[in-house]
TIMAR-11500 format. One record per residue (C-alpha): residue in one letter; x, y, z. Coordinates in steps of 0.001 Angstrom, whole numbers, plus 500000, padded with zeros to 6 digits. Each point is the difference from the previous one (the first is absolute). Example, Ala and Ser with C-alpha at 12.3 -4.5 7.8 and 13.67 -1.06 7.14 Angstrom:
REM residues 2
A512300495500507800 S501370503440499340 
//
This chain:
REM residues 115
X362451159069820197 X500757499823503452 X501895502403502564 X502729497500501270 X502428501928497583 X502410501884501864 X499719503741499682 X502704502171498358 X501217501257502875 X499659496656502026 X502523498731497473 X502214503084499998 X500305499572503788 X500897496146499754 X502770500878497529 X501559502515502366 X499861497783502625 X501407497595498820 X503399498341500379 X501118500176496325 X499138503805499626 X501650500627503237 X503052498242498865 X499588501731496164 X500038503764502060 X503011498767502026 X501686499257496658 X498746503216498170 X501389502195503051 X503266498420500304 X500382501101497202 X498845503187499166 X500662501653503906 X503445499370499437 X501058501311496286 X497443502930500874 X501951500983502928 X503333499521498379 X498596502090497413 X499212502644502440 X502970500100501534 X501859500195496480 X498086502813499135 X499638502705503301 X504254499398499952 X499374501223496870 X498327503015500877 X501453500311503084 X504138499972498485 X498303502507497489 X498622502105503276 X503445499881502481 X502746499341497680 X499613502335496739 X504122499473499476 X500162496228499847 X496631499923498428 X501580502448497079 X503703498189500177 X500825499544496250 X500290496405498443 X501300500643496620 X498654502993497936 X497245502178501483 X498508496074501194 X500157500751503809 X498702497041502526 X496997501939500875 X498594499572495875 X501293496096500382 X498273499600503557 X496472500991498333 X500668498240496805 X500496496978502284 X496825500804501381 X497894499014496756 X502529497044499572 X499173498613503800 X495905500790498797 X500326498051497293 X502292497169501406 X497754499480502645 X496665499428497519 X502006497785498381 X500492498002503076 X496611500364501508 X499105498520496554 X501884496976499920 X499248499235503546 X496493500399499521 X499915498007497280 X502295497031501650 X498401499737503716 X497232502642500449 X497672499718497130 X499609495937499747 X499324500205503940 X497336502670499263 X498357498154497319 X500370496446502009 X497926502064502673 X497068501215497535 X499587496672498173 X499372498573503719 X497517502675500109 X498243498960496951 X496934501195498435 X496940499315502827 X497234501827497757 X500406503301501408 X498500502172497072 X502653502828501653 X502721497889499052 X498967497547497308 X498641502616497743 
//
């Protein structure tokens, strides 16, 4: 067997390198950087409206429902929206890039990788 195999880390440091995984972190962070910070954002109003404005944040909406209870309801709703998304868009542009990317890879008889 000879030694013209390309270590594990030799290959590791091609992939990152490369073009395609540039362009697949590009894709991942427009993403992600985004919806995280809008997420953010979202939820230190939250905390902040239930900091500096205790009155509007207890302002009743019908029965003892006040905007406050609705505000961190929507809270779990926005969490859950925003898997849903990530999900979908992951599976539509993210996912068949990343997997495009490791076939090109491909098995080079590193026992690391190739089991």
């Amino acid at each position: 067997m000879s030694n013209d195999a390309p270590t594990l880390g030799e290959r590791y440091i091609a992939v990152q390198e490369s073009e395609d995984f540039g362009e697949l972190r590009r894709k991942f962070r427009g993403f992600v950087f985004p919806v995280t910070a809008f997420f953010l954002a979202w939820y230190f109003l939250y905390v902040l409206l239930s900091m500096f404005a205790p009155d509007f944040m207890g302002t009743p909406v019908f029965g003892s429902i006040n905007i406050g209870l609705l505000l961190g309801l929507g809270q779990f709703v926005t969490t859950f929206a925003i898997t849903i998304v990530y999900v979908r868009w992951a599976d539509r542009v993210f996912d068949p890039r990343a997997e495009a990317l490791s076939a090109s890879v491909g098995s080079h008889g590193t026992p690391e990788v190739d089991g």
